[in-house]
C-alpha positions in Angstrom: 11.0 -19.2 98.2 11.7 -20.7 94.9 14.6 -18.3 94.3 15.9 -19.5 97.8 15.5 -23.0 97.2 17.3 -22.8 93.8 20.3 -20.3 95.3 20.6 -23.1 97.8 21.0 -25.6 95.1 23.6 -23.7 93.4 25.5 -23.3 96.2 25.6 -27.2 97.2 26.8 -27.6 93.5 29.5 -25.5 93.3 30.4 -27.1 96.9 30.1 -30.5 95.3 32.1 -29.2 92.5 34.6 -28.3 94.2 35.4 -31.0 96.4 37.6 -33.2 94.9 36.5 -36.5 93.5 39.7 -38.5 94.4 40.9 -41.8 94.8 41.5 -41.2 98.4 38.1 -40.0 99.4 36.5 -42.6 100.6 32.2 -43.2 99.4 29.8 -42.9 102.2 29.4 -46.8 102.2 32.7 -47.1 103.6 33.4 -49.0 106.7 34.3 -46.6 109.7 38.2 -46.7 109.9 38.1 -45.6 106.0 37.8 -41.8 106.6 40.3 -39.3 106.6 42.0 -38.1 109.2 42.3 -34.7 110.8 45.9 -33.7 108.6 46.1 -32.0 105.4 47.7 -33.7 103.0 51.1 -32.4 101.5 53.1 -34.2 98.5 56.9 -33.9 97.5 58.7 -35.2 94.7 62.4 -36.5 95.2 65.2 -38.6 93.8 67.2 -41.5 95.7 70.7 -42.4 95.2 72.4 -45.7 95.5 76.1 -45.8 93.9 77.4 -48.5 92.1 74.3 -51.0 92.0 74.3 -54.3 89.6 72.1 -53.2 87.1 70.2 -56.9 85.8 68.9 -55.0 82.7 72.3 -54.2 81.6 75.8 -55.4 80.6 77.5 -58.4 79.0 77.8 -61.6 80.9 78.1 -60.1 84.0 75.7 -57.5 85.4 76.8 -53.7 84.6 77.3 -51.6 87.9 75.6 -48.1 87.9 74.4 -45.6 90.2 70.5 -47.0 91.1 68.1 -43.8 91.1 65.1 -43.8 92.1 62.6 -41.3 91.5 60.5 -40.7 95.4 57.0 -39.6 96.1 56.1 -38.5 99.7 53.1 -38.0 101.1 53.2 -36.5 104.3 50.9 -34.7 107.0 50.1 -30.9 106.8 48.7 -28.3 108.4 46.1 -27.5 106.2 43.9 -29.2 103.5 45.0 -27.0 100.5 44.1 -27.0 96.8 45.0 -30.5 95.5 47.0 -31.3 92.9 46.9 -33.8 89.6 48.8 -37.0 89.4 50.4 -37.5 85.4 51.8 -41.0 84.5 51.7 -44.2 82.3 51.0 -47.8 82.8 52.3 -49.7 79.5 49.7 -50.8 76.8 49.0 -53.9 75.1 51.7 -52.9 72.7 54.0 -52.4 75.6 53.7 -48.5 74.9 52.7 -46.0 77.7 49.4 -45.2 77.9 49.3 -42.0 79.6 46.3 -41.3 82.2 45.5 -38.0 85.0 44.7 -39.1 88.6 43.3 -36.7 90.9 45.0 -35.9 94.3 44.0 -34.4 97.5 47.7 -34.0 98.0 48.9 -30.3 97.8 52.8 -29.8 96.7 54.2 -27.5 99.0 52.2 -26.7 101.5 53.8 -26.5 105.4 54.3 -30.1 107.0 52.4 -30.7 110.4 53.9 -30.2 113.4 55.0 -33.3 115.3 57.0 -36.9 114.6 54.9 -39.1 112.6 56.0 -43.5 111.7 57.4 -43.7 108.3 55.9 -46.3 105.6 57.4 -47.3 102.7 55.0 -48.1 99.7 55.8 -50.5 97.3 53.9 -50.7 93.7 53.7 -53.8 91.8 55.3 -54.3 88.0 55.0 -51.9 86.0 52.6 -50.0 87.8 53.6 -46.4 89.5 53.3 -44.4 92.8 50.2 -42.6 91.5 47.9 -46.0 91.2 48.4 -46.1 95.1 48.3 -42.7 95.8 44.6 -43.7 97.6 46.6 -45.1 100.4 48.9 -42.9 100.3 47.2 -39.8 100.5 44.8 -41.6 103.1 47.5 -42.4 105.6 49.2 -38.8 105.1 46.0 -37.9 106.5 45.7 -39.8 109.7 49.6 -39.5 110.8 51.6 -41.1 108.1 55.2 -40.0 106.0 54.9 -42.3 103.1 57.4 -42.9 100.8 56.7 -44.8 97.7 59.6 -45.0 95.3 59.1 -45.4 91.4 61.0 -48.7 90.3 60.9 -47.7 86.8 60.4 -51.5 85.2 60.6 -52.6 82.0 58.4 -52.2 80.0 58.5 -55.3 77.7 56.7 -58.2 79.7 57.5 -60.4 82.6 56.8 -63.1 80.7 60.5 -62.9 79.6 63.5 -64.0 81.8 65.2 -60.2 80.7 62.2 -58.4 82.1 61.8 -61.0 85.2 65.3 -60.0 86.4 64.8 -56.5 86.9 61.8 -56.7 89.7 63.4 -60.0 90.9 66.6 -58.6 91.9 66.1 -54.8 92.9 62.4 -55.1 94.6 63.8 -56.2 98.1 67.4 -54.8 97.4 65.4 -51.4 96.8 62.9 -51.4 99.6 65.7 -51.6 102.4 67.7 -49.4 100.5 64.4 -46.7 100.3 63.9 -47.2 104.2 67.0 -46.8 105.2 68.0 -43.3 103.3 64.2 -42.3 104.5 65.4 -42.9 107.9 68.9 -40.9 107.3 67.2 -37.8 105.8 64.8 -37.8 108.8 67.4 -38.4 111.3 69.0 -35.4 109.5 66.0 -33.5 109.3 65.8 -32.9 105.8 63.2 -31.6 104.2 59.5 -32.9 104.7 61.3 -35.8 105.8 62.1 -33.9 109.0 58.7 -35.1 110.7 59.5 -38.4 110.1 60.3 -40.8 113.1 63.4 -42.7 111.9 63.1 -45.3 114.4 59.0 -46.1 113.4 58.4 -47.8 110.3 56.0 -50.1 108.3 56.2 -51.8 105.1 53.1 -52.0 102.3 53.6 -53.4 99.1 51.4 -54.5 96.2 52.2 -57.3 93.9 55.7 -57.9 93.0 56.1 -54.7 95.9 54.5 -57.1 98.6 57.1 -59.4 97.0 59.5 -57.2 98.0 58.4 -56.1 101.6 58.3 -60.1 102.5 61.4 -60.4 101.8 62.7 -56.8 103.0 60.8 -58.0 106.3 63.4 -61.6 106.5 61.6 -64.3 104.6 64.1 -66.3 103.5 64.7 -65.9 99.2 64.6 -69.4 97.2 68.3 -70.1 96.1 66.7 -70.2 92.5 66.6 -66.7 92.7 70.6 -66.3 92.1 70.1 -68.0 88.8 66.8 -65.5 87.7 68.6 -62.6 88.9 71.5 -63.0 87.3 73.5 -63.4 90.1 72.3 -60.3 92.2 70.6 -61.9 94.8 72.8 -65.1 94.8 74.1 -64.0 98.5 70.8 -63.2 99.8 69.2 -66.3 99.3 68.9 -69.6 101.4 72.3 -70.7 102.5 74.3 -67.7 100.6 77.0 -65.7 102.3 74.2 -62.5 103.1 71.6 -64.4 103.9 69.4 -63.0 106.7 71.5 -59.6 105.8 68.8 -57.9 104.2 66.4 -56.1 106.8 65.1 -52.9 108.2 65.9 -51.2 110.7 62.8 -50.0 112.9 60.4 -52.2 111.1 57.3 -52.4 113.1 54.5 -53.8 110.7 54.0 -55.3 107.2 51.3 -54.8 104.7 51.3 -57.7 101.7 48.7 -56.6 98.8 48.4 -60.1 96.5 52.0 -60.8 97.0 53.0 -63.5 94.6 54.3 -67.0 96.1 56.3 -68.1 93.1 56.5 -66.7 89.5 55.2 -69.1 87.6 57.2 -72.8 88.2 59.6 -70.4 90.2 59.2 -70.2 94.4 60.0 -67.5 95.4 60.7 -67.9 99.0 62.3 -70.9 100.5 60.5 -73.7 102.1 59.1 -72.2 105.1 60.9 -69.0 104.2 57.9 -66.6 105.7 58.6 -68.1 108.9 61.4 -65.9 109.2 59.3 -62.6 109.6 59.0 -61.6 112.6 57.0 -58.3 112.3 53.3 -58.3 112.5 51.6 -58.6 109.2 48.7 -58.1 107.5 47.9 -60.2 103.7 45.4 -59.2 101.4 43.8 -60.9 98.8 40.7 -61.8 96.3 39.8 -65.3 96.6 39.7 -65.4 93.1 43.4 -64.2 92.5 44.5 -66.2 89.4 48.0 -64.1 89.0 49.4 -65.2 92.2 46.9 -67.6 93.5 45.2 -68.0 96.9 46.2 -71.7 98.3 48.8 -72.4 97.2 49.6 -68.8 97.0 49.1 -66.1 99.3 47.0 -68.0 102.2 50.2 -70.2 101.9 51.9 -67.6 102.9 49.9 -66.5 105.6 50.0 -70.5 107.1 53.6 -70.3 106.8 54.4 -67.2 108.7 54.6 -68.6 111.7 56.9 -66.7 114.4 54.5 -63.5 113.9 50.9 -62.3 114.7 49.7 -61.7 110.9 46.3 -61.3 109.5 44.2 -61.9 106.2 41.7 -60.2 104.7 40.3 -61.9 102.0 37.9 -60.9 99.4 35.6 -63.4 97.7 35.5 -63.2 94.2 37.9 -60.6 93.6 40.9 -60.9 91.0 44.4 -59.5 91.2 43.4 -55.4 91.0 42.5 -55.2 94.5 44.8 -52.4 94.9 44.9 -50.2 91.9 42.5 -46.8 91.7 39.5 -47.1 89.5 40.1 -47.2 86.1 40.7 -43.4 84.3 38.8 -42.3 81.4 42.1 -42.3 79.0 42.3 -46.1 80.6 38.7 -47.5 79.5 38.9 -47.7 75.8 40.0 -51.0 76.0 39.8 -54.7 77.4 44.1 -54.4 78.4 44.0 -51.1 79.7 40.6 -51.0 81.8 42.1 -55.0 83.6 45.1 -53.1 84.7 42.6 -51.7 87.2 39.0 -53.0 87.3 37.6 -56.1 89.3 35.3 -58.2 87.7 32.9 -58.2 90.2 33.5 -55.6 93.3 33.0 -52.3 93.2 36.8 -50.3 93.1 35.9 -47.7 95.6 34.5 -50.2 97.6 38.1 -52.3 97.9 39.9 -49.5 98.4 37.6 -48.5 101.5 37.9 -51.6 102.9 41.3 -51.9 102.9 41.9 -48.4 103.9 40.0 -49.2 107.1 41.6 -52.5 107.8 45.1 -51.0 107.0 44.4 -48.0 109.8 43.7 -50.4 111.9 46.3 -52.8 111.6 49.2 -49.5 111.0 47.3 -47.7 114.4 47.7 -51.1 116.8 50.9 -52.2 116.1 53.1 -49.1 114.4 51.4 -46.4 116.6 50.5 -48.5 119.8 47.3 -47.5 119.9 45.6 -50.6 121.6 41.9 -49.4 121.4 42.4 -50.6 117.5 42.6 -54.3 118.7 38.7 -54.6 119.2 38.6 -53.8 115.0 41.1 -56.9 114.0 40.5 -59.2 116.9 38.1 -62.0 117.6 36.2 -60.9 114.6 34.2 -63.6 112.9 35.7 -65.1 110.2 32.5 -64.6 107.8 32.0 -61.0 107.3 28.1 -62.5 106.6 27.8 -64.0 110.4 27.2 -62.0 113.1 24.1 -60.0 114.2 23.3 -56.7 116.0 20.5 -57.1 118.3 18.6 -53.7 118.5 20.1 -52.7 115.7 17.2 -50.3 113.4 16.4 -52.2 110.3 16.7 -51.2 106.4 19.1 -48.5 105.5 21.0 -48.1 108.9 24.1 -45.9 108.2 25.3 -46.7 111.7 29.0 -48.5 112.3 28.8 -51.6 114.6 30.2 -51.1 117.7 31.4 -54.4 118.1 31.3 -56.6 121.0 29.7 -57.3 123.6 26.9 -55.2 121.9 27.4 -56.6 118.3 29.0 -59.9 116.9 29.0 -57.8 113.3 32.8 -56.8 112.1 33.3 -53.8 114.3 32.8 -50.1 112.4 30.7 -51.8 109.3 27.6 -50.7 108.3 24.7 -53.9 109.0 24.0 -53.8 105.4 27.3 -53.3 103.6 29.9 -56.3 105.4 29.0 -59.3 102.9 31.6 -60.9 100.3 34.7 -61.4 103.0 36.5 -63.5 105.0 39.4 -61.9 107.8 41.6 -64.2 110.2 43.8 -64.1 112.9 46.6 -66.6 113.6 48.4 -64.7 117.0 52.6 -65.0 117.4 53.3 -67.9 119.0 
C-alpha cells in the first residue's frame, strides 16, 4: 500500500511539474470568470509597416519622416493546448539599461489556429514596458475566443521625465493603435496568416498606462491642443480645434479597456476639457485607489465621470499602486528595489489582480464585443462595496463556491464568500 501511495505521489508531481506555472493561469482563489477557456492557445510573431511616419525621436527642427515598424505579437485561439513556449525580453534598469527577464507562456508558436471567426483586440503596453508583461491577458483571452494583437512600441529608453523621451509615447501611442487595428483588420479581411480567423468588423481596445492613454484617444476622446507643442508637432491636427480632429478612430470598435490610464502627464492634460465625452464605445477603467502615477480623482475616476455619452464601468482596487497590470515580478527582476516596483504591489497579491481583472475583462469583452447578454448579471446592479452583500444559505468557513448572484445572493456574482474584500466596481449606463 505504501508503494501505491508513494507511486501515486510521484505521478501527481511530475503532473504538477509539468503543468505550466504561468502568468495566465489563473490560482484557485480566482473569481469565476478568471478561468481559461475551452481553446488552445497559439502565439505568432510579426512586423507592421507604416511608410513615411514623423519620427519625434529624430531629426533637426522638424520631425524626420521614416517608415514606423512595429514589431507584433498575436495570440490567437487553437485547436489544441500544446507545449508552451518562453517569453525573452527587457524592461530598462535604474541605470536606464535592459534588464533582461524569462516569462513563461502557455502560448504554443505554431500550432493550427481554431476553426471559426473570433473579435479582434488590440493590446496596448504602457512606457517602456513590452508585450510579454501582458501576455496574462493575452494568453487568457486567446483562450476564451480572442485574436490579440499587442504591438511593441519600442520606447526610449532614457526617462519620461525628459521632454525628448515624452514625445515619443505622446505622439505615436494613439497614432499607432489605429494604425495596429486597422492593418489587423486588412490582413484578416485578406486572410492572412493566423490573422485569417479574425473578424475584421469586431474589435476592442485594452491598454495599460500610457497604452490606455492611447486607446482613449484611439476610441475619440478629444487630445488637449498642448499636445501639438509636446509632440513636436505630430499631433498638432489631431487635437482640440485642429484640421484632423475627430479623424483619428477605429473602425469596428466595439468596447474599450483603460488599465491606470494617465489623465495628464504631470502639469500637462492630456485630453481636453470634457474630451472623454467623446467616446462613444462601452468602456471599462481600472484602477488602485492608491495610484500615485496617474492619480485616482482627479485622475482616472475623472475620467470615468467625464465619459458621458457611453455605458463605462470601474473597477477599483483599494490600496493598490500603479502595477495593477504587469505579471509578478521574475526572479532576474527581484534583486532590487527599481526592478521588483516595475511589477509588484505594495499590498495585493499579483496573481490575485490579475484574476480579478481577467474575470471582469471576460465579462465586460463577452457582453458588449461578443453579445453575449447572460454576462450582464456579472457587471450590472452589483454593489458598489465588494464587502456588502450577503448569501443567505450560503455554507460557512472555506466555501469554494461562486455566488450566483441575484435574487439568490447580493455578493458580486462568481466570487467566492470569502475572497471579494478590498474593491469598489460602478456603473454609470449611456445616456
Amino acid at each position: 500500500m505504501l508503494k501505491i501511495m508513494a507511486a501515486a505521489a510521484t505521478v501527481l508531481a511530475i503532473g504538477a511539474a509539468a503543468m505550466p506555472a504561468t502568468p495566465a493561469r489563473p490560482p484557485v482563489d480566482a473569481p469565476e470568470l478568471a478561468k481559461l477557456g475551452h481553446y488552445g492557445v497559439g502565439v505568432a510573431d510579426t512586423v507592421f509597416v507604416q511608410p513615411r511616419q514623423l519620427d519625434p525621436l529624430s531629426g533637426g527642427p522638424a520631425p524626420a519622416v521614416a517608415d514606423r515598424t512595429l514589431a507584433v505579437t498575436i495570440w490567437y485561439p487553437a485547436g489544441v493546448m500544446g507545449a508552451g513556449t518562453t517569453y525573452r525580453t527587457a524592461l530598462p534598469g535604474e541605470d536606464g539599461k535592459p534588464v533582461a527577464f524569462d516569462v513563461p507562456g502557455l502560448a504554443t508558436p505554431g500550432v493550427k489556429a481554431a476553426a471559426g471567426k473570433f473579435p479582434l483586440v488590440v493590446l496596448a503596453h504602457g512606457y517602456s514596458n513590452t508585450p510579454a508583461v501582458l501576455s496574462w491577458l493575452g494568453e487568457n483571452l486567446a483562450s476564451k475566443g480572442y485574436v490579440v494583437v499587442a504591438p511593441a512600441f519600442a520606447d526610449p529608453s532614457i526617462t519620461i521625465r525628459t521632454a525628448a523621451a515624452q514625445a515619443g509615447p505622446l505622439s505615436r501611442r494613439p497614432l499607432d493603435i489605429v494604425f495596429v487595428a486597422a492593418e489587423a483588420q486588412r490582413r484578416a479581411r485578406a486572410s492572412e496568416g493566423v490573422l485569417a480567423g479574425a473578424d475584421a468588423g469586431t474589435t476592442a481596445l485594452i491598454g495599460y498606462s500610457m497604452g490606455g492613454y492611447g486607446v482613449l484617444a484611439a476610441a475619440g476622446a478629444t487630445l488637449n491642443s498642448g499636445l501639438g507643442t509636446a509632440t513636436r508637432g505630430i499631433l498638432a491636427p489631431y487635437t482640440e480645434g485642429g484640421a484632423r480632429a475627430g479623424e483619428m478612430a477605429v473602425a469596428g470598435l466595439k468596447a474599450v479597456v483603460a488599465i491606470s490610464p494617465p489623465r495628464q502627464l504631470r502639469a500637462l492634460p492630456l485630453f481636453a476639457e470634457g474630451g472623454a465625452s467623446r467616446i462613444t464605445a462601452p468602456t471599462l477603467f481600472v484602477v488602485g485607489r492608491k495610484d500615485r502615477v496617474v492619480g485616482y480623482d482627479p485622475g482616472v475616476r475623472t475620467l470615468f465621470d467625464d465619459e458621458s455619452s457611453a455605458s463605462r464601468y470601474l473597477l477599483t482596487f483599494r490600496e493598490a499602486g500603479h502595477s495593477i497590470a504587469l505579471i509578478g515580478a521574475p526572479p532576474s527582476m527581484q534583486a532590487s528595489f527599481w526592478d521588483k516596483d516595475w511589477f509588484e504591489d505594495g499590498v495585493w497579491r499579483k496573481d490575485r489582480l490579475l484574476a480579478v481583472q481577467a474575470h471582469f475583462i471576460t465579462a465586460f469583452l463577452d457582453r458588449y464585443v461578443k453579445g453575449d447578454r447572460g454576462k450582464s448579471s456579472y457587471l450590472d446592479g452589483l454593489t458598489t462595496d465588494s464587502d456588502a452583500g450577503s448569501w443567505p444559505g450560503a455554507p460557512a468557513g472555506r466555501f469554494a463556491g461562486y455566488s450566483p448572484g441575484a435574487p439568490a445572493s447580493t455578493i458580486w456574482k462568481g466570487f467566492q464568500p470569502s475572497k471579494r474584500s478590498g474593491m469598489t466596481f460602478e456603473h454609470k449606463p449611456a445616456p
